[in-house]
GUDOBA-58920 format. One record per residue (C-alpha): x, y, z. Coordinates in Angstrom, 3 decimals. Layout:
(atom (X; Y; Z))
...
***
This chain:
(atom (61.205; 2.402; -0.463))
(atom (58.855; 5.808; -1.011))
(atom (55.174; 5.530; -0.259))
(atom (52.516; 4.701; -2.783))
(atom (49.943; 7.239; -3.295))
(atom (47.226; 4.894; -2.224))
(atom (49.210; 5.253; 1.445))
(atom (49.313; 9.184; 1.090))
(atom (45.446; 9.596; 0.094))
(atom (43.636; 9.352; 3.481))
(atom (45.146; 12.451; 5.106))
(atom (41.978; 12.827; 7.950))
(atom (44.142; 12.183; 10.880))
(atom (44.912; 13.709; 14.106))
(atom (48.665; 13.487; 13.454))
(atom (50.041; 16.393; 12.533))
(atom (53.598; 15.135; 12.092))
(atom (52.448; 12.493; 9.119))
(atom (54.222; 13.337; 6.062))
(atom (52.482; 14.866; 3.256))
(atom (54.368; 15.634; 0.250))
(atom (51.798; 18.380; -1.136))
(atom (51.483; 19.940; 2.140))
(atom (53.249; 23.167; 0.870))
(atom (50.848; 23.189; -2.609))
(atom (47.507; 23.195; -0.334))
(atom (48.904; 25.226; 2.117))
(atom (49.423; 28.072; -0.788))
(atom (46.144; 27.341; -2.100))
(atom (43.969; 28.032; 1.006))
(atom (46.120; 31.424; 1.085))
(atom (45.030; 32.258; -2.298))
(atom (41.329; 30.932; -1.802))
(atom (40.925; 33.088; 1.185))
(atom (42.625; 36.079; -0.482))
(atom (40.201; 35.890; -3.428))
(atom (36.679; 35.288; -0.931))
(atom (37.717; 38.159; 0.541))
(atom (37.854; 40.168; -2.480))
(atom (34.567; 38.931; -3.603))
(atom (33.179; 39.214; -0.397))
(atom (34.545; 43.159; -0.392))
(atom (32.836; 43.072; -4.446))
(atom (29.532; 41.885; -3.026))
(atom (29.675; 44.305; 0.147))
(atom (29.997; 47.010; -2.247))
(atom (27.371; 46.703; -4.917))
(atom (24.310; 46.128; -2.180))
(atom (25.184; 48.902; -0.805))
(atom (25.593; 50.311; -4.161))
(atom (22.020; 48.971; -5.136))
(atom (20.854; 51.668; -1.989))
(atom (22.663; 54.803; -2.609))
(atom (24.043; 54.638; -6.213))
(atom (22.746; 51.903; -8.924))
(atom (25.793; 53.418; -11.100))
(atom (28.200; 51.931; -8.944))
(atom (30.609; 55.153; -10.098))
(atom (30.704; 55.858; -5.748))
(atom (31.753; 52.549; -4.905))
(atom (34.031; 51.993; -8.022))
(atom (32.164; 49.143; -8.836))
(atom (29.854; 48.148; -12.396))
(atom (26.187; 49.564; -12.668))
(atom (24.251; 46.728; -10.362))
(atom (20.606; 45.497; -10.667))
(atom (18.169; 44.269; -7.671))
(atom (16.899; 40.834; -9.145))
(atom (13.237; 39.992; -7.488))
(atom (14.446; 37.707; -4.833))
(atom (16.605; 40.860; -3.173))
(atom (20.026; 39.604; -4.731))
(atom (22.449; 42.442; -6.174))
(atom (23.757; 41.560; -9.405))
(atom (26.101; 43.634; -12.257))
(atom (24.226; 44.224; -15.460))
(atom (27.265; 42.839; -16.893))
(atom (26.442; 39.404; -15.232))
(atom (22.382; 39.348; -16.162))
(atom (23.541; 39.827; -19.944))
(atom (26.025; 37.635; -19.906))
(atom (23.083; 34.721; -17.946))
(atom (20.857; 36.390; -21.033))
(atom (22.694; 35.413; -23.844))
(atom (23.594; 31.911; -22.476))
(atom (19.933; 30.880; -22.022))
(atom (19.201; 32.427; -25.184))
(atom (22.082; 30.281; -26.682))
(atom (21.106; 27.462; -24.730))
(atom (17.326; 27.531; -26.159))
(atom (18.707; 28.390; -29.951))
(atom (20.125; 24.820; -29.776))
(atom (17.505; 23.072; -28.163))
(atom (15.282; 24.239; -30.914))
(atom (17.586; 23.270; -33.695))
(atom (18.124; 19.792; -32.215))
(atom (14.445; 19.258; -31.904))
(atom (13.878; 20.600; -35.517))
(atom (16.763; 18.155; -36.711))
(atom (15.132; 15.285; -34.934))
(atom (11.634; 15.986; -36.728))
(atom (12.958; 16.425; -40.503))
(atom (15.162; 13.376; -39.733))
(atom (18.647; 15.082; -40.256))
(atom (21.775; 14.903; -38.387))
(atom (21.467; 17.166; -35.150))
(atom (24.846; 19.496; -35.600))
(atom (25.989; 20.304; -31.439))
(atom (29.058; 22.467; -30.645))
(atom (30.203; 19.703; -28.724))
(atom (30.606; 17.323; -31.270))
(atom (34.155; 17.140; -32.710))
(atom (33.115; 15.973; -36.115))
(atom (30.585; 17.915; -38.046))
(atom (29.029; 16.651; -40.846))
(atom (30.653; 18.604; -44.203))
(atom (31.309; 17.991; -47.667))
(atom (34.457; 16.197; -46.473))
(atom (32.961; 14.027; -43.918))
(atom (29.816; 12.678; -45.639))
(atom (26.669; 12.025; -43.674))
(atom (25.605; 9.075; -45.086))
(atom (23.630; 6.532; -42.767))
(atom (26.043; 4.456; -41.907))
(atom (28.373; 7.498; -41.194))
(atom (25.585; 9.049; -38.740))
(atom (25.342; 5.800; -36.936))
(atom (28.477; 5.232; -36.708))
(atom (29.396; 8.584; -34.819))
(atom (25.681; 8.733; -32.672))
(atom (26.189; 4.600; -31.513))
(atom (30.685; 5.386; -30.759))
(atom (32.137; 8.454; -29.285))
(atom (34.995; 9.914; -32.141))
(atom (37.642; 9.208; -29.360))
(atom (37.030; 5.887; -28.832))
(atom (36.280; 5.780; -32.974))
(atom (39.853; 6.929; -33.130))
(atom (41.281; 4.510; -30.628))
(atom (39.553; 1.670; -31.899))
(atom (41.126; 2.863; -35.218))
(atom (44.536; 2.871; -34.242))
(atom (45.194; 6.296; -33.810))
(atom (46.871; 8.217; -31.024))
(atom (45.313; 8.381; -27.943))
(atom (45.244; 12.101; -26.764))
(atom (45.408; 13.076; -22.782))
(atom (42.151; 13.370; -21.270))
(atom (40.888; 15.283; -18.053))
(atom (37.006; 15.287; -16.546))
(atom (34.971; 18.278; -16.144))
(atom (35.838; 18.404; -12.548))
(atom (39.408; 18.712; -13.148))
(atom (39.169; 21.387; -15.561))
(atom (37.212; 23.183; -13.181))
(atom (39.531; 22.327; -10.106))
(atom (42.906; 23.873; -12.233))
(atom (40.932; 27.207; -13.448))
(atom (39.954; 27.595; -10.036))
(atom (43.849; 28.070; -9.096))
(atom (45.307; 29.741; -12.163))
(atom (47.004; 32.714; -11.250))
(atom (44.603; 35.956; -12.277))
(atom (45.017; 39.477; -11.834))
(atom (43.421; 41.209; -8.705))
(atom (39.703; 42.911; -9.739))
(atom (39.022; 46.457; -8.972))
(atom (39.445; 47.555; -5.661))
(atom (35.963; 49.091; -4.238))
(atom (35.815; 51.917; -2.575))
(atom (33.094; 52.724; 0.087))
(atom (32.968; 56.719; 0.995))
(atom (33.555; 57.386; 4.810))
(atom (29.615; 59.189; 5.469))
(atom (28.566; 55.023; 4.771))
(atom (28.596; 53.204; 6.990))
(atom (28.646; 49.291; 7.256))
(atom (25.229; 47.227; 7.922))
(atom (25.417; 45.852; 11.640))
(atom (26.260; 42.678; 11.725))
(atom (28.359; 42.225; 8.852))
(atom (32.090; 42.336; 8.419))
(atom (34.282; 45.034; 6.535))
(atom (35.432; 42.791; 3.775))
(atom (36.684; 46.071; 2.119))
(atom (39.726; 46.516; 5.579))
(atom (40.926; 43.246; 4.627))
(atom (41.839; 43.688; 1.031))
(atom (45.165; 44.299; 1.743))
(atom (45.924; 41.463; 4.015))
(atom (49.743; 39.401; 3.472))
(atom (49.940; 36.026; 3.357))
(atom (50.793; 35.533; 7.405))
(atom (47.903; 36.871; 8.251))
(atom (45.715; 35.033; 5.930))
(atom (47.292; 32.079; 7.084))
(atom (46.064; 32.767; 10.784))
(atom (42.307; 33.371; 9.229))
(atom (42.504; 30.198; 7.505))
(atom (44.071; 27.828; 10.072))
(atom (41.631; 29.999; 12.980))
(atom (38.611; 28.825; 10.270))
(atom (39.570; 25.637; 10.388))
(atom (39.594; 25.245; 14.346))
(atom (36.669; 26.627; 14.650))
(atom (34.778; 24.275; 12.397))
(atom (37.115; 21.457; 13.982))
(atom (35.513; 22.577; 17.556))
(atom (31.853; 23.173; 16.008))
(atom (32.090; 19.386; 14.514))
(atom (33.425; 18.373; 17.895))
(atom (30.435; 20.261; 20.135))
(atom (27.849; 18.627; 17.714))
(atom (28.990; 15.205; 18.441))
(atom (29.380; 15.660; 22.488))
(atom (25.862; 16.856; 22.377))
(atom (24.514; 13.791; 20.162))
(atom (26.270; 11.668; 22.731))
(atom (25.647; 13.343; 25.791))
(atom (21.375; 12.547; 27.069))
(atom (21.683; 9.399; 24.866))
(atom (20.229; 6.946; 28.123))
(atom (17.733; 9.743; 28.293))
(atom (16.406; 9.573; 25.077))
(atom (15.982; 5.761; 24.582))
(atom (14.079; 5.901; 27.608))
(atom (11.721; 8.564; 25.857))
(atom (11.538; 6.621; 22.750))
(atom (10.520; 3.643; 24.495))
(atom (7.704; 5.161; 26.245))
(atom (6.528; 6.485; 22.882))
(atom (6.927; 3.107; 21.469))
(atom (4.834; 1.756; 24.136))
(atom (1.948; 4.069; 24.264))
(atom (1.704; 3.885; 20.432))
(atom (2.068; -0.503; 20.826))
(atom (-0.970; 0.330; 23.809))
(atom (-3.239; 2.118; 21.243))
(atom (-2.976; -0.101; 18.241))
(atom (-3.920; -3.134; 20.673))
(atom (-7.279; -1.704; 21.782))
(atom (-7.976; -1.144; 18.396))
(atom (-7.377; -4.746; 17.737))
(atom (-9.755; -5.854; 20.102))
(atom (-12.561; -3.239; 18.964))
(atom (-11.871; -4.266; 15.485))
(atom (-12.003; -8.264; 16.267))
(atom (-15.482; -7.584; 17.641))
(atom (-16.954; -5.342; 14.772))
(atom (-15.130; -8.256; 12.425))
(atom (-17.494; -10.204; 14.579))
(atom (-20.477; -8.631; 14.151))
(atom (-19.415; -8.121; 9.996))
(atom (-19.534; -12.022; 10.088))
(atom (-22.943; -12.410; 11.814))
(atom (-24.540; -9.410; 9.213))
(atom (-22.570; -11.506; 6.447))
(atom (-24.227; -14.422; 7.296))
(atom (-27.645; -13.418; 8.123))
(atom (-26.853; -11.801; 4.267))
(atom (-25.940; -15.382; 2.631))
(atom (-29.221; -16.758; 4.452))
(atom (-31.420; -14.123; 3.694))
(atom (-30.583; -13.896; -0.347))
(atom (-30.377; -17.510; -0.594))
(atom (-34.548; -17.898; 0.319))
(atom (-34.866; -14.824; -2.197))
(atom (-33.184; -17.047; -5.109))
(atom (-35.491; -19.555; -4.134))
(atom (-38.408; -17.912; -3.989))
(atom (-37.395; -16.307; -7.075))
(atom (-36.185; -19.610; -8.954))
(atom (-40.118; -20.894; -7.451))
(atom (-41.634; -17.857; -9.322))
(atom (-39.929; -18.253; -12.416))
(atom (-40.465; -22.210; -12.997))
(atom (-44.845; -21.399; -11.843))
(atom (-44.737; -18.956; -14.791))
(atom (-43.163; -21.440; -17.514))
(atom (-44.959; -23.868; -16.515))
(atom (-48.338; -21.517; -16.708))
(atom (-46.962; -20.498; -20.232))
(atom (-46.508; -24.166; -21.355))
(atom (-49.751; -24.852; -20.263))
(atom (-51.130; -21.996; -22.613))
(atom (-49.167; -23.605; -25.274))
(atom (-50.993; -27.209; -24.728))
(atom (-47.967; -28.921; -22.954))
(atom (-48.663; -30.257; -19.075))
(atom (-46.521; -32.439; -16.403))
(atom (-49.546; -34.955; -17.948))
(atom (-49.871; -34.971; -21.281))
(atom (-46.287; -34.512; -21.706))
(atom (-44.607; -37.508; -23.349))
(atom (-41.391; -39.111; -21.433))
(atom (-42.491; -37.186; -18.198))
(atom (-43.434; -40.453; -16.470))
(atom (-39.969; -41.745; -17.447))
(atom (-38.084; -39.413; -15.033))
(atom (-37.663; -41.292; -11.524))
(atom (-35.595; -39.583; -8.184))
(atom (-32.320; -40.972; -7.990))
(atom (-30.470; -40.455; -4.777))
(atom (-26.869; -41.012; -4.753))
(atom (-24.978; -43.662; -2.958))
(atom (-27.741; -45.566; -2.970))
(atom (-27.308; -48.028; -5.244))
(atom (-28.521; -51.263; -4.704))
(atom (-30.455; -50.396; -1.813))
(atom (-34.792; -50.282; -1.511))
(atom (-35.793; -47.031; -0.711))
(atom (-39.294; -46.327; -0.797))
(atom (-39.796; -42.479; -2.565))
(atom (-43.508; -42.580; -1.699))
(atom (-42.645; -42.788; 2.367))
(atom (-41.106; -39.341; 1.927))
(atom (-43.598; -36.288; 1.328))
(atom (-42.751; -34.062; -0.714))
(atom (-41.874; -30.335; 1.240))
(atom (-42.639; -32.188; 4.475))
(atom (-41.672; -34.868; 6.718))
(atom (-43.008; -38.050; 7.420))
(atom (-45.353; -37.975; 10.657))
(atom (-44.731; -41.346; 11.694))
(atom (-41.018; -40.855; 12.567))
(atom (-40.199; -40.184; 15.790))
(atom (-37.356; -38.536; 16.943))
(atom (-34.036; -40.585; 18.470))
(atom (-33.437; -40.413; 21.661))
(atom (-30.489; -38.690; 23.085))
(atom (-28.266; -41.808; 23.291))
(atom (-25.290; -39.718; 24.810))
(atom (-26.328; -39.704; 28.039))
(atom (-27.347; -42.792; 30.393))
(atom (-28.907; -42.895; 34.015))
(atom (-27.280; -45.460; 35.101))
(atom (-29.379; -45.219; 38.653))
(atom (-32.779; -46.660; 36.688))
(atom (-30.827; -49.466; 35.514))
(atom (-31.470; -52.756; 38.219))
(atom (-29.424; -54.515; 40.315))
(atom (-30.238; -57.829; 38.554))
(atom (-29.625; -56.753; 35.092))
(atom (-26.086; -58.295; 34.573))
(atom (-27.742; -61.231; 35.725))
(atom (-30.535; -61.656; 33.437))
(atom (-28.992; -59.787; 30.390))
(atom (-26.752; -62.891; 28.987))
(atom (-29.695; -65.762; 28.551))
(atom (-29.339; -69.053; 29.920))
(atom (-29.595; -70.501; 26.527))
(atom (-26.600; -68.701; 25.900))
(atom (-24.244; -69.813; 28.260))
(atom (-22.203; -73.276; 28.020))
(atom (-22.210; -76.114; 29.816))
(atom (-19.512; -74.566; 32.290))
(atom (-22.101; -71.582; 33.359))
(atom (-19.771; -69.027; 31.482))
(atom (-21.425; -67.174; 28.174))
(atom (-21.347; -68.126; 24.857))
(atom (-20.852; -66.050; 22.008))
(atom (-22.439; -66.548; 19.237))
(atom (-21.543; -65.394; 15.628))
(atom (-23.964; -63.402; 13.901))
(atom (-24.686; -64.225; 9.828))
(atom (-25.820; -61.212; 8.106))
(atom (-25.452; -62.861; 4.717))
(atom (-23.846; -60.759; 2.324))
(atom (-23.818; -57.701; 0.189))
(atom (-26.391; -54.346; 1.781))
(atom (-29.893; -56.203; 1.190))
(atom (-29.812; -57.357; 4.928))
(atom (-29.427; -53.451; 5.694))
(atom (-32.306; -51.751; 7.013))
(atom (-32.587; -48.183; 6.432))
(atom (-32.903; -45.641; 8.958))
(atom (-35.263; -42.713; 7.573))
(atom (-33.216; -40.015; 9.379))
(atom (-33.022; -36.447; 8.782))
(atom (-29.715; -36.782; 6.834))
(atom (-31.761; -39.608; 4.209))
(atom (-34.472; -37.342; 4.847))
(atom (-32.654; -34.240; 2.985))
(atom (-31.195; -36.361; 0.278))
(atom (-34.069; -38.003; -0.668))
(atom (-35.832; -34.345; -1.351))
(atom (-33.189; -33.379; -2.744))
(atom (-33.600; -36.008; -5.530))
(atom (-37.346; -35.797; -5.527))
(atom (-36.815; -31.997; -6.231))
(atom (-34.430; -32.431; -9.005))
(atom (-36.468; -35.017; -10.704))
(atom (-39.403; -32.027; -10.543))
(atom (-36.865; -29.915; -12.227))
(atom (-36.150; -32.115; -15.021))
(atom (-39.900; -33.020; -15.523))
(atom (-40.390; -29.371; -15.652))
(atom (-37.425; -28.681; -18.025))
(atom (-38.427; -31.752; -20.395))
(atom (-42.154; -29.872; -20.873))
(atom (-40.370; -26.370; -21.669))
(atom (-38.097; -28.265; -24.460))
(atom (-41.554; -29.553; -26.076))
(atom (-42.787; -26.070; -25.693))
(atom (-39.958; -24.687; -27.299))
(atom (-39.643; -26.979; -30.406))
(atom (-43.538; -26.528; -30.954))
(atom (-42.330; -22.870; -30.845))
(atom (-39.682; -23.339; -33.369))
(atom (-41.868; -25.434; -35.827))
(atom (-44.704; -23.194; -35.738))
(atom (-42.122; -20.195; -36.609))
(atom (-43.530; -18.331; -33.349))
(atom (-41.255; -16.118; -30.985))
(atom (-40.703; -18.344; -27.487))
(atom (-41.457; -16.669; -24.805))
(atom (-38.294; -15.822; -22.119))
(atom (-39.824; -17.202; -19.390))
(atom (-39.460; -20.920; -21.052))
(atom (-35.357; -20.447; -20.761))
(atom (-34.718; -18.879; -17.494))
(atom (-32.834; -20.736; -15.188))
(atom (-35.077; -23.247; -13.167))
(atom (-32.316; -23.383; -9.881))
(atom (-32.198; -21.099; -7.635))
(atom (-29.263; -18.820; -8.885))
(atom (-26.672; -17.911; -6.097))
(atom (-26.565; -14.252; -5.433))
(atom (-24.082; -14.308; -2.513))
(atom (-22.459; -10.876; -1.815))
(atom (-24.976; -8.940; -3.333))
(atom (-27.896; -6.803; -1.485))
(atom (-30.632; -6.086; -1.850))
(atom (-31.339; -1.936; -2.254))
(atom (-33.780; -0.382; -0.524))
(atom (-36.289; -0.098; -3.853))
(atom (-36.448; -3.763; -4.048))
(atom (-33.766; -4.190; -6.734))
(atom (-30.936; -6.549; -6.446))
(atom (-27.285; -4.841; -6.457))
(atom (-25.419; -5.132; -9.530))
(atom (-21.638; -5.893; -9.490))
(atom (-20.746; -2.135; -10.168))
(atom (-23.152; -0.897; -7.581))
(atom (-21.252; -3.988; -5.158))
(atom (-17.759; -2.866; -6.480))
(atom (-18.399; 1.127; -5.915))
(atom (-19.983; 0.433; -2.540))
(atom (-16.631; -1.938; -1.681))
(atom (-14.526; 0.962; -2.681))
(atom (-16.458; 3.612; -1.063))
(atom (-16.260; 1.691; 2.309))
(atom (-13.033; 0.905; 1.845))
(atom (-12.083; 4.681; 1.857))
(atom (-14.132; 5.569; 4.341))
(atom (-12.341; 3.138; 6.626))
(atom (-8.797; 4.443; 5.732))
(atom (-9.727; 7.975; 5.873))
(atom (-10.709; 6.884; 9.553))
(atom (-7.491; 4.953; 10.500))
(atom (-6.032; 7.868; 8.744))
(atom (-6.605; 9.998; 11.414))
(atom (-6.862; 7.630; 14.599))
(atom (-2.717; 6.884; 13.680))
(atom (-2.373; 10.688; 13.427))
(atom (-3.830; 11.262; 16.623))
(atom (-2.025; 7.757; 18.438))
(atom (1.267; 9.580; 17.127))
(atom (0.296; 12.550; 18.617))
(atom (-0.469; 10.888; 21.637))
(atom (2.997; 8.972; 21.887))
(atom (5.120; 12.246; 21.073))
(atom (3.596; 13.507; 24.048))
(atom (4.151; 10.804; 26.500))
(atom (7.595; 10.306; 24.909))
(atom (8.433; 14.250; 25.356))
(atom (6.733; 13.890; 28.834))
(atom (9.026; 10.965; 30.081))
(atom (12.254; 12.522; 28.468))
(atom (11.009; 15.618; 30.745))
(atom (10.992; 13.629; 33.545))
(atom (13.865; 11.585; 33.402))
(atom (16.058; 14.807; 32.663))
(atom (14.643; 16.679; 35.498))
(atom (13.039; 19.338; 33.940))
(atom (9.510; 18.684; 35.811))
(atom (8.590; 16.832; 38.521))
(atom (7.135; 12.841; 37.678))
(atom (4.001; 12.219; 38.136))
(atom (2.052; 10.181; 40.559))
(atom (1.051; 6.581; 39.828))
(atom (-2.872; 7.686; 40.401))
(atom (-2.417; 10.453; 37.792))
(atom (-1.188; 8.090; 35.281))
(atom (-3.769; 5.646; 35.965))
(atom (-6.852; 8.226; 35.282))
(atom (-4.781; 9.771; 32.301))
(atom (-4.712; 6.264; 30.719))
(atom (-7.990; 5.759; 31.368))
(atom (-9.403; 8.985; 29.832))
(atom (-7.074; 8.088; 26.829))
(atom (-8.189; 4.752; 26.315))
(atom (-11.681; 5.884; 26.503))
(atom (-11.139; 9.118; 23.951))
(atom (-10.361; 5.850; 21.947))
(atom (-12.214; 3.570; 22.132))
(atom (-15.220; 6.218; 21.442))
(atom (-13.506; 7.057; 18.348))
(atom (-12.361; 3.585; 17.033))
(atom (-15.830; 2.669; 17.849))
(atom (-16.763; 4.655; 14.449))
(atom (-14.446; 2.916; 12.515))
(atom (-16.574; 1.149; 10.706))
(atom (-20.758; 1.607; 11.608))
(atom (-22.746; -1.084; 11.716))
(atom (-25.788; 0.884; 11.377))
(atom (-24.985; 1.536; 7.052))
(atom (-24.288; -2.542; 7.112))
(atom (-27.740; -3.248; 8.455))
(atom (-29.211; -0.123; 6.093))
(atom (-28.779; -2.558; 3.171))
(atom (-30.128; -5.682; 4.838))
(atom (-33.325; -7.067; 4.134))
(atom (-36.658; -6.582; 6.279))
(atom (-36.287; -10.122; 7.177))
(atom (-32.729; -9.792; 8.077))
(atom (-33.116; -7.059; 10.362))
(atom (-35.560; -8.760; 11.911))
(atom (-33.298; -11.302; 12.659))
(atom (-30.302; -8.982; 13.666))
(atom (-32.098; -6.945; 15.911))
(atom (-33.814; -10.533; 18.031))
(atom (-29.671; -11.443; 17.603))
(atom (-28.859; -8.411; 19.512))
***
């Protein structure tokens, strides 16, 4: 039973007794590659130093040479030969491109079937051959399948086909070689022992190279973990004081934020205030008034949830609160030392206790449904009752600028914009107010989002930069150490080192992201409010 070739394929082993049946073939083949580097080698030697003493080449026995820009030495030969292939090369490029604009068949050398009068290019003939390659045309077809080999293949059996020996070089004895490299030209004549030895004393010493380069990625291996841990570390240290710094400027971003909200939301109302004086100024110029207006009257406050229940509208003031309520007492905490001795004596009544002496409970009848309920004119009843007196104002108001504006329309007069602004106050959270008075549009909010937003990664830009730096260091350092190139270092010199860094840090972080062009754009009551914060 032989062995498969699948069995014979993986040949990397240290065994040199395993059976190879092409052993012979490759062993010929690195005599013959080695036999023709060395000629080309002796080629090369010979026209650079050609290039230097005789751009003929007649001296050396070699073609005229040429010194390309980048120092190589080439034949002329070779450059015309790279000439006409480019200028092949582009001749076909051109001629495909031109095919593809007129809309004809591109014609490659590559392609096996040309259009001619005998193979017609019809349409479905050219799409046909561009959608199917011609051999698998012909297979599918039924004809003959013909052998096939890749490009690599090709390539690998040229490589080893026999070919006569090139011109042997000569270099005159008054030349001498460049230190440092080898006389390729006193090894022209080598026989195939000898080229043996170079070839199997190549391959040793790549064997021991490959074998040095792994002893020294093993050896130090302990050494280096430690040193990437302490990098780790330090780098882990850095990004966690700029966690903290940037939880507390996210703090003080909320605070600005809100003093923001609170600040723009009295400027809508003040605003919304403005607006609905001025309409109802201009409806008075137009003969309409909260009096004379008809259905006015008609509008009542309506809170809701409180259906069903009595709630007396003219208790609450409007934009104030009523003077007879006192505040509740704080209920949550009692003093139980004023309370007397006697009290759980006289608390139950005697009329409520039975004949027995013990108390009597007795049940309660509120009646039904909320009319027994009496209302407690708190600050939450408070709110919602001006909250429906004000709406009811705004719908008063908004009835008189409808009249306005159909007297408008009848009259065949232009109304006024004032009558059909918005009479709520119109939320303008998240945008400031610039320093000429003007409110921020949402392209002046979206460019100043993105500017900031740059500005903060061009700064953590280079605070990771220098944290990297930082750790390379104190990795290199502690690699240092544990190898014994320096001495380690006290525990009191780490201690102020550390401290120095973190404070180099925490100055810079501290820049990440100033509050100072935050409180720029606040209003004048806002700072007010952020500096008594502070």
């Amino acid at each position: 039973m032989g062995l498969s070739p699948a069995t014979l394929k993986p040949l990397k082993t240290r065994n040199p007794d395993k059976y190879n049946k092409n052993a012979e073939r490759n062993r010929l083949r690195d005599i013959e590659c080695e036999r023709r580097r060395i000629w080309q080698e002796a080629l090369y030697q010979a026209q650079r130093l050609a290039a230097i003493h005789d751009p003929s080449g007649a001296m050396f026995n070699v073609k005229p040479v040429i010194t390309l820009e980048g120092g190589k030495v080439i034949s002329q030969g070779t450059l015309r030969r790279r000439q006409e292939k480019e200028a092949e090369r582009g001749d076909e490029e051109k001629s495909i491109e031109g095919d593809e604009v007129s809309g004809g068949p591109a014609i490659r050398k590559d392609m096996k079937h040309p259009p001619s009068a005998d193979n017609p290019t019809n349409g479905a003939t050219i799409m046909v051959h561009n959608a199917i390659h011609p051999d698998r045309l012909a297979r599918i077809e039924g004809q003959p399948q013909t052998s096939y080999r890749s490009k690599n293949q090709i390539k690998k059996m040229a490589k080893f086909e026999p070919r006569p020996p090139p011109p042997k070089p000569t270099i005159p004895e008054y030349i001498s070689i460049p230190e440092g490299e080898e006389n390729w030209l006193s090894l022209w004549d080598l026989d195939d022992e000898q080229l043996e030895r170079r070839v199997i004393r190549d391959k040793k010493r790549r064997a021991a190279e490959r074998k040095a380069l792994r002893a020294k990625q093993q050896s130090g291996k302990a050494e280096r973990r430690m040193a990437r841990d302490e990098k780790r570390r330090v780098y882990r240290d850095v990004k966690l004081e700029w966690k903290a710094i940037k939880e507390e400027q996210t703090r003080e971003k909320t605070k600005l934020k809100a003093l923001e909200d609170e600040e723009a939301k009295k400027v809508a109302v003040d605003l919304a205030t403005v607006q609905r004086d001025r309409a109802l100024a201009c409806c008075a110029a137009l003969g309409f008034t909260l009096d004379n207006t008809e259905g006015v009257g008609d509008i009542k406050p309506k809170a809701i949830g409180m259906k069903g229940l009595e709630v007396n509208i003219e208790a609450i003031d409007k934009g104030k609160y009523r003077s007879d309520i006192k505040p509740k007492a704080n209920r949550k905490k009692v003093d139980l030392s004023s309370v007397p001795k006697h009290i759980d004596a006289d608390y139950i009544l005697s009329g409520q206790r039975n004949v027995e002496g013990q108390p009597e409970f007795i049940p309660f009848d509120v009646g039904k449904g909320q009319e027994h309920k009496t209302l407690s004119y708190n600050h939450k009843l408070r709110r919602k009752l001006h909250r429906a007196i004000e709406y009811a104002e705004i719908q008063k108001e908004l009835l008189v600028r409808q009249r306005a504006l159909e007297f408008c329309k009848e009259k065949g007069v232009g109304a006024p914009a004032i009558l059909s602004t918005e009479a709520k106050p119109t939320s303008i959270r998240g945008q400031r107010i610039l320093e000429n008075g003007t409110l921020e549009t949402a392209r002046q909010e979206r460019v100043r989002a993105r500017r900031e937003l740059a500005e903060f990664n061009t700064r953590m830009r280079v605070l990771r930069k220098q944290a990297k730096e930082v750790a390379i260091y104190a990795g290199l350092r502690k690699h240092a150490e544990v190898t014994g190139r320096i001495a380690p270092r006290d525990l009191s010199d780490v201690e102020k080192e550390v401290e120095s860094e973190s404070c180099i840090h925490n100055h810079i972080v501290s820049n990440l992201s100033p509050m100072s062009d935050i409180g720029k754009a606040l209003p004048k009551g806002a700072k007010r409010k952020h500096s008594e914060s502070e």
